[in-house]
Residue, then its C-alpha position, 0 to 999 in steps of 0.5 A: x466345138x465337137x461334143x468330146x470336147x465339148x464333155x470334156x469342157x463340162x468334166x473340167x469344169x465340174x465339181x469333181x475334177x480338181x478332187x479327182x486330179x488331187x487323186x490321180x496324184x496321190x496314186x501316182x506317187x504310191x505307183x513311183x514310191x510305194x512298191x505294192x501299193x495297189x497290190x489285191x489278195x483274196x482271203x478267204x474270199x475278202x479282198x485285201x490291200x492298201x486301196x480295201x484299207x482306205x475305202x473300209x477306214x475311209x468310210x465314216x470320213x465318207x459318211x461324215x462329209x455327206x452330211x457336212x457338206x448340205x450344212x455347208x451349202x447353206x452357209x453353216x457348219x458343224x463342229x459337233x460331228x466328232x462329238x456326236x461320234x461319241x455319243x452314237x458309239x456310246x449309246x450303241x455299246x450301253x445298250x449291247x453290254x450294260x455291264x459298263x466294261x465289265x465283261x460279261x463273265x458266266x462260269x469262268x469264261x468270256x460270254x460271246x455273241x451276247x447282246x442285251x438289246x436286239x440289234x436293230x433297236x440299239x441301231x434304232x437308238x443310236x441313230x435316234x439319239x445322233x438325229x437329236x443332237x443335229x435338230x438340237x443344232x438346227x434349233x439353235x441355228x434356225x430358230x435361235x439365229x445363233x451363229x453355226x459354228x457357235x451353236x455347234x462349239x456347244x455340242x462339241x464341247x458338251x457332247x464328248x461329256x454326255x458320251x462319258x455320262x453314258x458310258x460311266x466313264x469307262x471304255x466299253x467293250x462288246x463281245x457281239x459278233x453281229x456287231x462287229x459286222x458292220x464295220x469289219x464285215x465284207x460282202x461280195x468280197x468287199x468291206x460292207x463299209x463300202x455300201x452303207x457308204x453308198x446307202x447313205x450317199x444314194x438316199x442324200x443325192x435322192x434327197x438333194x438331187x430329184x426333189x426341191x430340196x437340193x435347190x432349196x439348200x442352194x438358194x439359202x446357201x447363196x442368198x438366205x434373206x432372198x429365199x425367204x422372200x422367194x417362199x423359201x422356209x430356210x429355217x426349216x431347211x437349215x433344221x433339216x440339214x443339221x438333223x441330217x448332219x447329226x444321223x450321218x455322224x450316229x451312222x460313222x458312229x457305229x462304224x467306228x465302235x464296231x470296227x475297234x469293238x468297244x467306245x471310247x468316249x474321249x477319243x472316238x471321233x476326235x479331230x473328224x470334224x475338221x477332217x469332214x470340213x477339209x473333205x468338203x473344202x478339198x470336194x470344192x463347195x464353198x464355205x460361203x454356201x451355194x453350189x455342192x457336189x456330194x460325189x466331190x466330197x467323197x472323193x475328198x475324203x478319199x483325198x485325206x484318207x488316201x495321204x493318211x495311208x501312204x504316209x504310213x506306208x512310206x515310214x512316215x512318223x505319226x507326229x510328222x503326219x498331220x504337219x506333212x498332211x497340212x503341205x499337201x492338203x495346202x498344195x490342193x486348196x491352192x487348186x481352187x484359188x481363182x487368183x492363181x487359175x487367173x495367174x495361170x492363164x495370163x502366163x499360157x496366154x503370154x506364152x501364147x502369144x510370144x509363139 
């Protein structure tokens, strides 16, 4: 086997083949179908377009799945991320506009750039708080050996009404420009989105990937009773993914509220966490735990963006969406059964074999 076939053996056959080939896909249809698709402008030196809009709106379905996707590996899962979405939002917008969505009015005209909490404290606390409801999560998964996706259904359930205790009930709005930064600002050209994606991504592969803490997850993923009998402390490493899972949510969190410049505590976050379960899911690790890509992950969560934004530029309907988003996400989880890769192979034998 020479050594180009030979990488490209390990290119089919790792993690992120498949998400790059559901990709490929989507993009050769908006080439055929949806004239302008991959049309770039620059405005006043920011870039502009469809493929800007699915990496700046795609950017906390990014940041979520990372953190979804080491819970994953373990045999876990996380239905709270949505929730604590919320509460990171939430938390940020008290702390810069205490008002409660009153705006901050000073003689008779709307006060800008004002913050009543510096910038890196109500990041500090945003995050802070997101990092506790992800340890209140591995607490009742490691140490209560509650089933995960009946300890995360608690903070599901009870966080969004923690988001409303925040913020009084009310949707709060901010009026500080540095804020908005964050999720509408742009650096080099491009939306700053895009690197505290890659910010985030590069500290979780460090993290999983050049210590023993990517094998650990693993090891407790495929065999958690084994771990511990190999020395593993797996209650430990299922605390950790959880916290890490709960800061990743706070960080998508601040995205979104700094993006739409306000929190909305009943819909901020809401149906994510089973799009940052399907990102993973389409990324190829396995819902049993085991072997995880995080590079695969993203590309899922491009995958769910990338449809999301096609089937609003081609007309269609916001109701008829999620029932033409199920087809598709259906046709690309087709990809990994290993009864038809198997069914496939038997028939190009067949066909084979009658040449």
């Amino acid at each position: 086997m020479t050594p180009s076939n030979s990488a490209w053996k390990r290119f089919t056959n790792s993690q992120v083949f498949w998400p790059l080939v559901a990709l490929a896909l989507i993009m050769l249809f908006n080439a055929i179908f949806t004239p302008g698709f991959f049309k770039l402008e620059i405005k006043d030196g920011h870039l502009f377009g469809s493929l800007i809009d699915i990496i700046n709106r795609g950017a906390p379905l990014m940041v979520l799945s990372i953190g979804m996707t080491i819970v994953i590996a373990t045999g876990g899962v996380d239905l709270s991320v949505g929730a604590v979405v919320a509460i990171s939002a939430a938390m940020a917008t008290v702390l810069i506009n205490p008002a409660l969505g009153k705006q901050l009015i000073a003689s008779d005209k709307l006060v800008q750039d004002v913050s009543a909490t510096p910038l890196p404290l109500v990041v500090a606390a945003a995050l802070l708080v997101s990092a506790l409801c992800g340890l209140w999560n591995g607490l009742l998964v490691s140490r209560g050996n509650i089933q995960p996706m009946v300890a995360t259904l608690v903070l599901m359930v009870a966080g969004r009404g923690i988001a409303q205790l925040i913020t009084g009930g009310q949707i709060i709005t901010v009026y500080f420009t540095p804020y908005f930064f964050i999720g509408n600002g742009y650096l080099a050209g491009v939306p700053f989105t895009l690197f505290i994606v890659a910010a985030v991504f590069l500290i979780a592969w460090l993290l999983t990937r050049k210590t023993a803490v990517g094998m650990f997850v693993e090891s407790v993923g495929i065999n958690a009773r084994s771990s511990f009998y190999s020395g593993i402390n797996e209650k430990n490493i299922k605390l950790l993914v959880y916290t890490v899972s709960g800061l990743c949510a706070g960080v998508a969190g601040l995205i979104i509220s700094s993006n739409i410049k306000s929190a909305d505590a009943n819909n901020a976050g809401l149906g994510f966490e089973l799009d940052a379960i399907l990102a993973v899911v389409i990324g190829g690790t396995l819902m049993s735990g085991g072997r995880f890509s995080l590079l695969a992950s993203i590309i899922g969560a491009l995958v769910i963006q990338s449809m999301t934004t096609t089937m609003y530029a081609i007309g269609v309907p916001a109701m008829a969406a999620q029932a033409v988003k199920a087809l598709v996400v259906l046709a690309v989880i087709l990809l990994y059964s290993q009864q038809l890769r198997d069914g496939l192979s038997r028939l190009l034998e067949r066909k084979g074999a009658r040449l």
